[in-house]
C-alpha positions, -999 to 999 in steps of 0.1 A, spaced: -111 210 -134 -120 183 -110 -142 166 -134 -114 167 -160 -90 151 -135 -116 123 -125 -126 114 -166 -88 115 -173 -81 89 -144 -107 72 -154 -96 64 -192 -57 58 -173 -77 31 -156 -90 16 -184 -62 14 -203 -35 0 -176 -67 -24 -167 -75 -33 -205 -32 -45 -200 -42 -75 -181 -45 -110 -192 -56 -142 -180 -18 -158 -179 -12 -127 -153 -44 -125 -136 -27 -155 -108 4 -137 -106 -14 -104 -97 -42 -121 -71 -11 -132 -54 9 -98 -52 -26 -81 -40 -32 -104 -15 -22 -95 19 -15 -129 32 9 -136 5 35 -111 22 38 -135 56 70 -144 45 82 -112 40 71 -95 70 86 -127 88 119 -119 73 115 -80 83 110 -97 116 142 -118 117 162 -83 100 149 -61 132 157 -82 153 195 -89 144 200 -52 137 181 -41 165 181 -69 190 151 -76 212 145 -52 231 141 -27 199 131 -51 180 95 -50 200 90 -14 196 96 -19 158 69 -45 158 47 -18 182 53 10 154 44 -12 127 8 -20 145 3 20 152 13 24 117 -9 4 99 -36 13 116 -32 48 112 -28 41 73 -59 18 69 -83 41 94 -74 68 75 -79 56 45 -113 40 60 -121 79 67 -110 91 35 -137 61 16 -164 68 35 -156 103 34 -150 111 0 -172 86 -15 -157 79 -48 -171 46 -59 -145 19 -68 -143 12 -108 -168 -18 -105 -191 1 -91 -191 29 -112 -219 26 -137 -195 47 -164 -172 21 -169 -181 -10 -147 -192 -28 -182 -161 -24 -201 -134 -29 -173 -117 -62 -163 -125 -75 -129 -101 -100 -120 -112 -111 -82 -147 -128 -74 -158 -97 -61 -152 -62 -56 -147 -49 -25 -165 -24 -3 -181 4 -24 -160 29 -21 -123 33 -31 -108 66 -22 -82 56 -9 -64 24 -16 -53 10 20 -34 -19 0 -11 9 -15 -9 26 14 -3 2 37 25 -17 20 44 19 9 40 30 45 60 -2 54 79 -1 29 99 33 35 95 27 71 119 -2 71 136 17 44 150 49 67 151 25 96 179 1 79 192 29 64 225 23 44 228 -12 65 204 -29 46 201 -6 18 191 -34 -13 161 -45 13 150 -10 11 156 -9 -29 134 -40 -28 105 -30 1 97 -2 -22 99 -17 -58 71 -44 -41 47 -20 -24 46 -2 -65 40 -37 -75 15 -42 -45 -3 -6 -56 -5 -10 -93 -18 -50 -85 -52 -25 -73 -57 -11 -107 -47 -41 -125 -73 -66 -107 -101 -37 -111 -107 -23 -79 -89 6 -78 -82 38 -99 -47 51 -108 -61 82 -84 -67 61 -57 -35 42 -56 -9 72 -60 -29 92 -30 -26 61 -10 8 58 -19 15 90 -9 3 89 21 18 58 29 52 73 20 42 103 43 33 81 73 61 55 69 88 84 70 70 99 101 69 70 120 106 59 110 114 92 121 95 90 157 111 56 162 144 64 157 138 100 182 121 77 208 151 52 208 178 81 210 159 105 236 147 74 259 179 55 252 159 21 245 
């Protein structure tokens, strides 16, 4: 069964990566890299802090740290742990796949920190601006599937690997959401 489910995510890979092309390959490099969403977070910044104010606003940014680094330790754990070797590396298909970046990456892939970092952010932000801000939320979570699927299309990542780390990221973004909004209302912040 397990083998089934790898060889299946496997051929998904190689058709969504076989999708690419060089006129995309810039637009992709940009989505999947993580200093390409200063702006963004800079603007999640300046959204806190007007719906917030300042004083919240600091334990947002606080939550955010605890939260990615939960995410990406985690899925640091899960790579080492687990093992699975990213496409590139895997000597099945690492000849017949696209590789859009210079290089691959650590060795390991399972789980994508990319995806689970930016869906972790993404619903966090979400539940915490609720209904205020509700198109922000719409659009946090549209980029951090654009951000995931950017992993399988530049060839470091299987399909596998992103919707786990997706998934988790969902999980952990609606935990912490949750914590901050209890911590604020119990400790009157």
């Amino acid at each position: 069964m397990l083998e089934e489910l790898v060889q299946l995510d496997k051929e998904v890979f190689l058709f969504l990566n076989s999708l690419g092309s060089s006129e995309w390959d810039g637009f992709w490099m940009f989505l999947t890299n993580k200093w390409s969403a200063i702006p963004l977070y800079f603007f999640l910044l300046i959204l806190s802090f007007k719906h917030f104010g300042a004083k919240k606003m600091i334990f947002v940014v606080i939550s955010v740290i605890f939260l990615i680094t939960v995410t990406d330790q985690l899925s640091n754990f899960f790579k080492y742990g687990v093992q699975r070797l990213r496409p590139c590396y895997d000597p099945e298909i690492s000849q017949v796949m696209r590789l859009v970046k210079d290089y691959c990456g650590g060795k390991f892939g399972y789980f994508s920190a990319h995806a689970a970092n930016t869906s972790a952010l993404a619903l966090f932000f979400t539940v915490l601006f609720g209904s205020a801000y509700k198109y922000v939320g719409v659009f946090l979570l549209i980029w951090a599937a654009f951000v995931s699927y950017s992993r399988i299309y530049i060839g470091v990542h299987f399909p596998l690997d992103v919707i786990t780390g997706m998934g988790i990221g969902l999980l952990f973004g609606w935990l912490f959401a949750k914590l901050y909004i209890f911590a604020i209302y119990k400790y009157r912040i």
